[in-house]
C-alpha positions as CSV (number, residue, x, y, z in Angstrom):
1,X,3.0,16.6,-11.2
2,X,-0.6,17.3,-10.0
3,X,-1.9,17.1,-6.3
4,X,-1.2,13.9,-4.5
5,X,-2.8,12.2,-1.3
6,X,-1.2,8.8,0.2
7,X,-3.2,6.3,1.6
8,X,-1.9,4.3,4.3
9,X,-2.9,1.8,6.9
10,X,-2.0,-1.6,8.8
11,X,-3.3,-5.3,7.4
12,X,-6.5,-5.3,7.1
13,X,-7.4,-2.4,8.4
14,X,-9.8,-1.4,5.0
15,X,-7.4,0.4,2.5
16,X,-8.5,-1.3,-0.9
17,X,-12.1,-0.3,0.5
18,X,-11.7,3.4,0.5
19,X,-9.5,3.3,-2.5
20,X,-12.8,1.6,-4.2
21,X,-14.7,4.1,-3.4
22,X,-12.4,6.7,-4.6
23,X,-12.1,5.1,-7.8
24,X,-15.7,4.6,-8.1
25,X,-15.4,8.8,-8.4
26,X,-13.0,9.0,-11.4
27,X,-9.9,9.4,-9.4
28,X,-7.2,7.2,-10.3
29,X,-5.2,4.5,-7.6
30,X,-1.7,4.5,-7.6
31,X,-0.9,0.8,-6.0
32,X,1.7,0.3,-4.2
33,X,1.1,-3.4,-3.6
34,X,0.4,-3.7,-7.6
35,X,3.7,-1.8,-8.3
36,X,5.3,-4.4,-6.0
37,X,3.8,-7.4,-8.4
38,X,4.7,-5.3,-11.7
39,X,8.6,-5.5,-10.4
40,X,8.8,-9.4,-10.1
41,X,6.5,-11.0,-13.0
42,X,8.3,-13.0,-14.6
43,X,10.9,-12.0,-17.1
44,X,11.5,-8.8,-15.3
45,X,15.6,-9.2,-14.0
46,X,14.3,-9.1,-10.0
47,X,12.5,-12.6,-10.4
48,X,15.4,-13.8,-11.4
49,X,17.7,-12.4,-8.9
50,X,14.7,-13.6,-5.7
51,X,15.3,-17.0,-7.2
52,X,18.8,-17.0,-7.4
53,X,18.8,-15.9,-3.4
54,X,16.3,-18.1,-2.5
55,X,16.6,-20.7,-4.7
56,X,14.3,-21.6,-7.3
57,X,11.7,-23.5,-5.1
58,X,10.0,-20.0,-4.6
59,X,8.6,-20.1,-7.8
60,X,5.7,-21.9,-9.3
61,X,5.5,-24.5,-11.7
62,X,4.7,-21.4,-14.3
63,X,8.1,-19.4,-13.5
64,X,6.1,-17.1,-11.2
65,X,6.5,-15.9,-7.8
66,X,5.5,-17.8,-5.0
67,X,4.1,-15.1,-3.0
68,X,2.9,-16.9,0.0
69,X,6.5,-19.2,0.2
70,X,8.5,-15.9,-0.1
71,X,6.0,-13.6,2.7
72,X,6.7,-16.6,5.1
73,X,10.3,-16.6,4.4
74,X,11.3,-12.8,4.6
75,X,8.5,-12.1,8.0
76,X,10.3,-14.8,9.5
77,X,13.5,-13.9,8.8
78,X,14.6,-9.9,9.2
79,X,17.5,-10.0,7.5
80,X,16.2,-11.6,4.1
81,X,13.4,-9.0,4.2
82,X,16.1,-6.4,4.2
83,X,17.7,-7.9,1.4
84,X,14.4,-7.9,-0.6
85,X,13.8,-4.4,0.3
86,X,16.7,-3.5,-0.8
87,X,16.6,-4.8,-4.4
88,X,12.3,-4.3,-4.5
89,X,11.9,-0.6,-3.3
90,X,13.9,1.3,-5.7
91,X,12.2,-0.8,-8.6
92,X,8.8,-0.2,-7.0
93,X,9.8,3.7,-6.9
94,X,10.1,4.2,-10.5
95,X,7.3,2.2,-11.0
96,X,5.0,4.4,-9.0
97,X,6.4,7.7,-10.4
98,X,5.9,6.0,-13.7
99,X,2.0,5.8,-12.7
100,X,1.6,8.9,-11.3
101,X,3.4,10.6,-14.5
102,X,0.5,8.8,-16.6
103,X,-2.3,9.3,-13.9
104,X,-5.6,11.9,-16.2
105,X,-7.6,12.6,-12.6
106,X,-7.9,15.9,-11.1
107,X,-5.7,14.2,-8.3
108,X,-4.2,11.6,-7.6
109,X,-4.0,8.6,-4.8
110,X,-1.2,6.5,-4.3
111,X,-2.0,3.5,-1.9
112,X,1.0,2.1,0.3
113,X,1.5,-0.3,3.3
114,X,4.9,1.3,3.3
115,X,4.2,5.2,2.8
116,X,5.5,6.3,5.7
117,X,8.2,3.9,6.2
118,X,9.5,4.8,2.7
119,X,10.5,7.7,0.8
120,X,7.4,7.4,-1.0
121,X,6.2,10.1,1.7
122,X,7.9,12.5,-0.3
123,X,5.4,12.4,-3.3
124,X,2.2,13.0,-1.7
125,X,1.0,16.5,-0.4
126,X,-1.4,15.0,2.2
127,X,-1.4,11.7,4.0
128,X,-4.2,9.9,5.1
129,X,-4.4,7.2,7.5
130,X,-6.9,4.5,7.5
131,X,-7.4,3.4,11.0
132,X,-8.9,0.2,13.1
133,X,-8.1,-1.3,16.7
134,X,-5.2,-3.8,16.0
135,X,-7.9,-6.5,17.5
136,X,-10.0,-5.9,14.2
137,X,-6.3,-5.8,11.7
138,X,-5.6,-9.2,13.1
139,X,-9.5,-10.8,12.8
140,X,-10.1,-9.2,9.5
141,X,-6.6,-10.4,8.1
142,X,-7.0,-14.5,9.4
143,X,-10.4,-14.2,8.1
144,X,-9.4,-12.6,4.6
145,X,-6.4,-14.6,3.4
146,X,-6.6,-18.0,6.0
147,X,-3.3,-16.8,7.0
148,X,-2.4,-18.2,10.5
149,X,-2.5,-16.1,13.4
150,X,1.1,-15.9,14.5
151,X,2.1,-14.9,10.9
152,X,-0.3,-12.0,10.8
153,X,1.3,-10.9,13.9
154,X,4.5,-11.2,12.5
155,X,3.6,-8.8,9.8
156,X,1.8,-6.5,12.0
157,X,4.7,-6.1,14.1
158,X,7.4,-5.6,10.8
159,X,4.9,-2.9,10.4
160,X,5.1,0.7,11.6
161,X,3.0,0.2,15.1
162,X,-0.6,1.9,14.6
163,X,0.2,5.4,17.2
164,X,3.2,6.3,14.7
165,X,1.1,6.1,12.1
166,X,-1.6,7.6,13.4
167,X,1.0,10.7,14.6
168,X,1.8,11.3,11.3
169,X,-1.4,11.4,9.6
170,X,-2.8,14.6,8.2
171,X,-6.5,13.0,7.9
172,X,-7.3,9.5,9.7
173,X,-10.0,7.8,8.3
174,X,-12.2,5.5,11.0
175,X,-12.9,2.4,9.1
176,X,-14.3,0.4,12.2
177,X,-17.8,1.5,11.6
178,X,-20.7,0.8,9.3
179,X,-20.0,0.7,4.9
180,X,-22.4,4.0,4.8
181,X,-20.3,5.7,7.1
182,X,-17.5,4.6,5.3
183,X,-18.9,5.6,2.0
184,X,-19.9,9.5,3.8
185,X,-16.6,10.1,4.8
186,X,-14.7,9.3,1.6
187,X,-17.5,11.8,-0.7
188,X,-16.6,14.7,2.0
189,X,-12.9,13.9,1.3
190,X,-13.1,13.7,-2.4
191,X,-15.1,17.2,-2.7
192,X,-12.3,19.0,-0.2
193,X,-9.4,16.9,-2.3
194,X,-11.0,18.7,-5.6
195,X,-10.5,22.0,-4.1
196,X,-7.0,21.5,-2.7
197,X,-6.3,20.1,-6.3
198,X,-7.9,22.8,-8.1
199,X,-5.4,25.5,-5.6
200,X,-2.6,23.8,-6.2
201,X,-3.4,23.9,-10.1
202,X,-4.0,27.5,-9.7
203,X,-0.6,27.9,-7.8
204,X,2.0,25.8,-10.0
């Protein structure tokens, strides 16, 4: 397996921005979040087991997941998101090793909310945070999805809390400033990521 970096950050604090923009350079995106969509489509034996717990009012009319109807049932409710993580994050594991196995780039980035709550930390040789004041989380996230404040909070706070994060980072990008900043930061990144990629070529 080649040279890894995770990419982690709260809500709305920019991740699928800098992810863009590492894409946009030939590297390919590991998703977490798209992993976690792969598990439940429908068919897959998860779905079914989500709407055997919840009953089947938390899918659509097309056999899909209600993904809004089941986030506002498992933030509100600890103990039925513990159950979900419990069947969901060892599907979404093998799902991710299954993309990074496939993944052509010179590295790799895998992209996860849950990176260092998870052992997903174990696959990636460098992790990188993706940082904003929890002020600009909760504006950009209301804003974004027309999710009500109170439930953004209630994510935010089922979420590792921004100074653990931010302790174990090995690179924290600031994403509170302006796009070209943004956009600076991630080309000197990608250039050192092709070197550390290249050593640990050389060395393995």
């Amino acid at each position: 397996m080649g040279w890894i970096v995770g990419v982690t950050g709260g809500i709305g604090s920019g991740k699928s921005a800098v992810t863009a923009r590492f894409e946009q350079r030939g590297i390919v995106v590991v998703d977490a979040d798209l992993a976690a969509r792969v598990v439940v489509e429908p068919g897959r034996p998860a779905l079914a087991q989500i709407a055997a717990h919840f009953g089947a009012d938390i899918l659509l009319a097309d056999g899909a997941l209600d993904r809004p109807a089941l986030r506002a049932r498992v933030f509100a409710e600890p103990a039925e998101r513990r159950w979900l993580e419990a069947l969901t994050h060892p599907l979404i594991g093998e799902e991710i090793l299954a993309q990074i196995a496939a993944a052509t780039s010179p590295y790799t980035i895998l992209s996860s909310p849950l990176l260092l709550e998870t052992s997903q930390r174990e696959l990636v040789h460098c992790v990188v945070v993706v940082d904003v004041p929890e002020s600009v989380q909760l504006a950009r996230t209301v804003n974004r999805d027309n999710n009500d404040e109170a439930q953004v909070k209630r994510i935010m706070a089922a979420q590792l809390a921004r100074d653990a994060r931010l302790e174990q980072a090995d690179i924290v990008i600031d994403n509170s400033g302006p796009i070209e900043v943004l956009d600076a930061r991630v080309e000197e990144l990608h250039r050192e990521f092709l070197q550390q990629a290249q050593a640990h070529r050389e060395q393995n």
